[in-house]
C-alpha positions as CSV (number, residue, x, y, z in Angstrom):
1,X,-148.9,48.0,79.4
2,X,-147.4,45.6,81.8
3,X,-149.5,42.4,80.7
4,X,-150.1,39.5,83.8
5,X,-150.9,35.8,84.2
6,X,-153.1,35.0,87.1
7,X,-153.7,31.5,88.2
8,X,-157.1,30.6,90.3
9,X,-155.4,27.7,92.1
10,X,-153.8,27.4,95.3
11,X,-150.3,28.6,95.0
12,X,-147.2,28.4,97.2
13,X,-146.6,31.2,100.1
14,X,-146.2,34.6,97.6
15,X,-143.6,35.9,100.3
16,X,-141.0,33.2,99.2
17,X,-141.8,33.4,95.6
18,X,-141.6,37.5,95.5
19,X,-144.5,37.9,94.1
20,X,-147.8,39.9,94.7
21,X,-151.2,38.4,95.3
22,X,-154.4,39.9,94.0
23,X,-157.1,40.3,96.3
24,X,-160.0,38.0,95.2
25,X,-162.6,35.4,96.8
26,X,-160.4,32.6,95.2
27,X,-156.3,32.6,96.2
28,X,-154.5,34.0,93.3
29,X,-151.4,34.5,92.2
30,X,-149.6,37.6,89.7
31,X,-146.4,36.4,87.6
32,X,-144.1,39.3,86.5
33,X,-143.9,39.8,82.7
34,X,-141.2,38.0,80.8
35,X,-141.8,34.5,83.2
36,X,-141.8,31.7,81.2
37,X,-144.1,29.4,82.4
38,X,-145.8,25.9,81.4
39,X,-149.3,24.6,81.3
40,X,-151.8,23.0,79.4
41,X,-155.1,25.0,79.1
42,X,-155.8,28.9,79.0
43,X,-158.2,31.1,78.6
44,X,-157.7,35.0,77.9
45,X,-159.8,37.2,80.1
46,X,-161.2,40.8,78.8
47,X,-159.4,42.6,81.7
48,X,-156.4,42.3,80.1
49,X,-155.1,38.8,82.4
50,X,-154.6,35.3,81.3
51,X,-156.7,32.7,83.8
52,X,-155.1,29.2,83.9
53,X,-158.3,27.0,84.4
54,X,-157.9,23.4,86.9
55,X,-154.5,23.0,86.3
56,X,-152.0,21.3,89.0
57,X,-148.7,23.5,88.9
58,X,-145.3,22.6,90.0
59,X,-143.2,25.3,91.0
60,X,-139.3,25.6,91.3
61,X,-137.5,27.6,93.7
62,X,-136.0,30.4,91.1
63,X,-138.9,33.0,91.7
64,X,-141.2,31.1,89.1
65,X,-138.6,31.0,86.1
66,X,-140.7,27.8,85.0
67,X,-143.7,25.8,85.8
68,X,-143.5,22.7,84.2
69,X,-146.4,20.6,82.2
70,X,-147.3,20.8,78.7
71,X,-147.0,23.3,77.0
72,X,-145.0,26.7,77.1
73,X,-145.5,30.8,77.1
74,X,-143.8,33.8,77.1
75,X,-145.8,36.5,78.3
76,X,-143.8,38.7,76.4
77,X,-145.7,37.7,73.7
78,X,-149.2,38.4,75.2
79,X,-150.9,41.8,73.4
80,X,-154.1,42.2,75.9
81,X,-153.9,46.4,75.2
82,X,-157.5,46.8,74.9
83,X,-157.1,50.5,75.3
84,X,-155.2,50.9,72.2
85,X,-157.8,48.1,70.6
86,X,-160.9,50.3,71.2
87,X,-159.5,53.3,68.9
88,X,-158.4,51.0,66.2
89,X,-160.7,50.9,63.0
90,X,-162.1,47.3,61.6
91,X,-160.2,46.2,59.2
92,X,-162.7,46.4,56.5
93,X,-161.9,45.0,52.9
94,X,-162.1,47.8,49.9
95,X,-163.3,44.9,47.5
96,X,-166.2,44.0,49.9
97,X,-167.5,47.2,50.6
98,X,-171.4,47.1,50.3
99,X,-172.3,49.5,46.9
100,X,-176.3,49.8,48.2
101,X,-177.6,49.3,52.2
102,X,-180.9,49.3,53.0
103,X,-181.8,51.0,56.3
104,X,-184.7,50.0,58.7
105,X,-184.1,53.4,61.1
106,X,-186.3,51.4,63.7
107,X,-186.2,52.1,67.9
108,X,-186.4,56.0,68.0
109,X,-189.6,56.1,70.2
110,X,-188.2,53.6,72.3
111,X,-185.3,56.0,72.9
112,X,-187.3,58.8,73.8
113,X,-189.4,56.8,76.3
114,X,-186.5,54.6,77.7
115,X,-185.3,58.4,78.6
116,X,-188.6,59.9,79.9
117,X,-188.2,62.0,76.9
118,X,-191.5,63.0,74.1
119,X,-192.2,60.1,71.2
120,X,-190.9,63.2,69.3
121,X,-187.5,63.5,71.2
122,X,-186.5,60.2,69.3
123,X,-187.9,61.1,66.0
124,X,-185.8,64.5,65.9
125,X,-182.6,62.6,65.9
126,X,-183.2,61.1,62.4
127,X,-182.0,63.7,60.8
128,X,-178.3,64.4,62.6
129,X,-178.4,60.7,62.7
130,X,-179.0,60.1,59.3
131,X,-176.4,63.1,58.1
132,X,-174.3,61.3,60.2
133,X,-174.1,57.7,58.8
134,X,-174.0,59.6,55.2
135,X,-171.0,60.7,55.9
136,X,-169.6,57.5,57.2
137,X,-170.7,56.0,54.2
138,X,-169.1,58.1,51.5
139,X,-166.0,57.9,53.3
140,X,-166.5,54.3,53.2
141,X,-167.0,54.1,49.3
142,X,-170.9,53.0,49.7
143,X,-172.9,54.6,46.9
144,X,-176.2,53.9,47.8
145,X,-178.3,54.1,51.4
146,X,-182.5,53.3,50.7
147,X,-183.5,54.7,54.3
148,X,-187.1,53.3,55.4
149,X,-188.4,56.5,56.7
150,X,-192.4,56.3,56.8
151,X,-194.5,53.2,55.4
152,X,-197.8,53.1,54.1
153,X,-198.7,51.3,57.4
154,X,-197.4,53.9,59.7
155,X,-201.1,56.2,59.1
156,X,-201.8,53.4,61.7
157,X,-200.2,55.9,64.2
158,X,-201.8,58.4,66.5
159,X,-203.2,61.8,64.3
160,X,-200.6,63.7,67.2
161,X,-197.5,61.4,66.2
162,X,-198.1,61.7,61.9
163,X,-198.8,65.2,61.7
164,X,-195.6,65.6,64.3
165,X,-193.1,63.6,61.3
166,X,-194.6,65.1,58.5
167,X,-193.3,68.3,59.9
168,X,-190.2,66.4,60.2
169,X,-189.8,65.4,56.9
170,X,-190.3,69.3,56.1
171,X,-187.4,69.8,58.3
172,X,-185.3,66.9,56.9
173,X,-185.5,67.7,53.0
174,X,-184.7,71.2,53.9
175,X,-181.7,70.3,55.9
176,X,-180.7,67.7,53.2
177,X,-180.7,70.2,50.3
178,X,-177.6,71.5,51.6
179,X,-175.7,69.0,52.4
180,X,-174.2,67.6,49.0
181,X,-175.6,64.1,48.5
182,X,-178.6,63.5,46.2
183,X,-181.7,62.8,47.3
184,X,-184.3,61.1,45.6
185,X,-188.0,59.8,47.0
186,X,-190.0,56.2,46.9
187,X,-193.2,55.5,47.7
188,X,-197.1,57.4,47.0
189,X,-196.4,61.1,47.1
190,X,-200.2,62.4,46.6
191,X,-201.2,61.3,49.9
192,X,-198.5,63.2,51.7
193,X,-199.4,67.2,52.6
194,X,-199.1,69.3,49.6
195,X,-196.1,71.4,51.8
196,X,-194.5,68.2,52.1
197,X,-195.0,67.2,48.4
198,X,-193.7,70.7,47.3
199,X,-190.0,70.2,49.7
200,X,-189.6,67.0,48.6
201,X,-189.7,68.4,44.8
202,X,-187.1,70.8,45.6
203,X,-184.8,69.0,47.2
204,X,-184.6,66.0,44.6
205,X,-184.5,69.1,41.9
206,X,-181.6,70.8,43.6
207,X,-179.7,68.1,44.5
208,X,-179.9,65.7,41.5
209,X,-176.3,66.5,39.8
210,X,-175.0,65.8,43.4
211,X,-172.2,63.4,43.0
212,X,-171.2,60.5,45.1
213,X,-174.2,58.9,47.5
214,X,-177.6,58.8,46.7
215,X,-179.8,58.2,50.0
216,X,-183.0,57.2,49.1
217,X,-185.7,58.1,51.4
218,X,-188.8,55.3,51.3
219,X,-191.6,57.9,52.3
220,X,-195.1,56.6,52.5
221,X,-193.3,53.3,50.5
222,X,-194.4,49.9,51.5
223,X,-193.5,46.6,49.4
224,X,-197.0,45.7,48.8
225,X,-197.6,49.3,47.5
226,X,-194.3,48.9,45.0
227,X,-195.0,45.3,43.7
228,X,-198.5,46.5,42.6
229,X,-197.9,49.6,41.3
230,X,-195.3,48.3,38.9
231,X,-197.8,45.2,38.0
232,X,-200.4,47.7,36.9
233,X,-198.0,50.1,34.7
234,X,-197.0,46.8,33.0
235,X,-201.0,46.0,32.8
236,X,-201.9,48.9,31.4
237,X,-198.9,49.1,28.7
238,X,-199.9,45.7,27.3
239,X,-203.4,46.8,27.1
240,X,-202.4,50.2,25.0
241,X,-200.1,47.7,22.5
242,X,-196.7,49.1,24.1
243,X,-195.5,45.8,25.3
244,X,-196.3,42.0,24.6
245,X,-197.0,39.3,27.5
246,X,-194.0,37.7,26.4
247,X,-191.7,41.1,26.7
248,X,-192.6,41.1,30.4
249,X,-189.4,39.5,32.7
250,X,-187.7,40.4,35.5
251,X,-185.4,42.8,33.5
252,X,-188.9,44.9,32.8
253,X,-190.3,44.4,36.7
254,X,-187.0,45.9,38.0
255,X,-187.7,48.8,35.7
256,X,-191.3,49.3,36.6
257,X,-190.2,49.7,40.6
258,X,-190.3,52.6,42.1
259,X,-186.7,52.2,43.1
260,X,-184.5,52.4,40.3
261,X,-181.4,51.2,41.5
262,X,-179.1,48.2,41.9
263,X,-181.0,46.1,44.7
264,X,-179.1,46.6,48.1
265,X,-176.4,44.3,49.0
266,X,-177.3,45.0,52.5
267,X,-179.9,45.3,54.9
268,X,-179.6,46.6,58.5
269,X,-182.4,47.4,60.6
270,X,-181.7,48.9,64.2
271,X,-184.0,48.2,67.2
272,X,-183.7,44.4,67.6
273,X,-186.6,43.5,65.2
274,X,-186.2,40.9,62.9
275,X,-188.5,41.1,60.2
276,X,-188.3,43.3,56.7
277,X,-191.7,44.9,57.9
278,X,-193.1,45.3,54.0
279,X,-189.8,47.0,53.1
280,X,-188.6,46.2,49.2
281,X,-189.4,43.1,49.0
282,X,-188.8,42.2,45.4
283,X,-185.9,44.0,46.0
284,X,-184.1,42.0,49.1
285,X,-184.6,38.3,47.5
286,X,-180.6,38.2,47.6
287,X,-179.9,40.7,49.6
288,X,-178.4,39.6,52.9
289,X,-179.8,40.8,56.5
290,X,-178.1,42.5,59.4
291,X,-180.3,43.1,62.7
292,X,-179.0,44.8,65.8
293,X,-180.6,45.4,69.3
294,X,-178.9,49.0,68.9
295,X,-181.8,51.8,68.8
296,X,-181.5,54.0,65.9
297,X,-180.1,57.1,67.7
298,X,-177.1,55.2,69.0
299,X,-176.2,53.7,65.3
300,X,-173.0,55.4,65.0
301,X,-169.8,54.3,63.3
302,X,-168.7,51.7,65.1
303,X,-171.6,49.8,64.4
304,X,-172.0,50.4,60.8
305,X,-168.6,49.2,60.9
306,X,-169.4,45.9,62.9
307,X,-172.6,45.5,60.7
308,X,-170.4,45.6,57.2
309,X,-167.7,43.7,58.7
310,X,-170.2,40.9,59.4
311,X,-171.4,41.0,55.9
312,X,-168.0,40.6,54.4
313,X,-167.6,37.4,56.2
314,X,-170.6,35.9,54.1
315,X,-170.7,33.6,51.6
316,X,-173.1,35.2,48.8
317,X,-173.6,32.8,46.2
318,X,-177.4,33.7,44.7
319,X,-178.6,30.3,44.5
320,X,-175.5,28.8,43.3
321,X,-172.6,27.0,45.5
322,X,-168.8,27.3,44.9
323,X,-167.9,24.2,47.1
């Protein structure tokens, strides 16, 4: 790539200089590559050019060999190849890979509508979608992806819209069977429809000595829903003489949730909400949160990748400090 300086300032006749001119609102001027050149400040530029910002230049008669001031350049040295930088991975750290994300798959009716497409356009994507970032993810080394897939608030919806995703979900768990990750279910099963109810028992049969991820799927699952569950199993053991009042610590609450793994390291929810909208929420106290305007059935690799990336630059210190 043949890497360029351009200076918005009023520059000496290009004719004399042997040099070209770019053809702007402002005079400009192009320096060859390997000029050595002067200046004070600079600010790189995304098409690939370097703009010198208010700066007086002096120029000598050798076709621009040096500008004198402050400070010096080679543009030998300048690597603005953004072409080669759009294919290169982030350079995520091993160590710091997430072991559990949480998933807010939020925006998919938005999607369908910002295309003049059905509500049910966007919803049909989860699947792929989801197959998609599991992939990613086991390449990755993440062992654990909780995906917030229906929550006890979403009966809220239009009859039309419900009966549409529970047909989905039919879909999904069938698709999922076969395709080598386990799959295990949170939230209150006996309101879902008994074909529903019956798919989901086969898949998390079938696919329970599946090695490597586990995706979770939060399915009728609300926070609220979990938190009280789990205090009325621990109730009703104290009552029957299984436990004391004094045996009952966080330790025992974690084992009582519906979710039985490590909480998530990670939270991402797509769509450009922030809020955990009643998802885990004894669960996330230390997790850290990642939202993104990005509707769910754009959330490809790239910006899982951008999403752990920015995670690895925190600071997690769970109520302690380290400075």
């Amino acid at each position: 790539m043949n890497s360029s300086l351009v200076f918005q300032h009023l520059i000496p006749s290009e004719s004399s200089l042997g040099l070209k001119s770019q053809k702007s609102s402002s005079p400009s001027l192009i320096l060859r590559r390997n000029t050595s050149i002067s200046m004070g400040e600079f600010k790189g530029t995304h098409d690939k050019q370097l703009q010198i910002l208010n700066l007086p230049l002096t120029v000598s008669a050798c076709r621009l060999n040096k500008i004198s001031s402050s400070f010096s350049l080679q543009t030998e040295k300048l690597c603005y190849d953004n072409d080669n930088d759009d294919n290169d991975d982030l350079e995520l750290h091993e160590e710091l890979i997430p072991k559990h994300i949480a998933l807010i798959m939020d925006g998919n009716r938005r999607w369908a509508k910002a295309k003049g497409l059905e509500v049910y356009e966007g919803h049909k994507l989860i699947i792929p979608k989801l197959k998609e970032i599991c992939d990613i993810s086991s390449k990755l080394g993440i062992q654990i992806i909780t995906a917030f897939a229906f929550s006890t608030e979403n009966w809220k919806r239009s009859k039309e819209e419900v009966d549409l995703l529970m047909q989905l979900f039919e879909e999904f768990f069938d698709a999922f069977s076969r395709f080598g990750v386990r799959v295990s279910v949170i939230g209150c099963k006996s309101n879902l429809p008994m074909t529903l109810q019956k798919c989901i028992a086969i898949t998390e049969e079938t696919t329970k000595g599946n090695k490597g991820l586990h995706l979770v799927i939060a399915l009728n699952y609300g926070g609220y829903y979990d938190i009280l569950q789990a205090t009325k199993s621990i109730v009703n053991k104290a009552m029957n003489g299984l436990l004391d009042v004094e045996d009952i610590n966080k330790n025992l609450f974690d084992q009582e949730l519906e979710s039985k793994c490590p909480n998530p390291d990670l939270l991402i929810r797509t769509g450009g909400e922030q809020r955990v909208s009643n998802f885990l929420l004894w669960q996330l106290a230390y997790t850290e949160f990642y939202f993104t305007n990005t509707l769910f059935p754009d959330f490809g690799e790239e910006h899982l990748k951008e999403a752990i990336m920015n995670f690895q630059q925190r600071h997690r210190r769970f109520g302690g400090h380290t400075y």
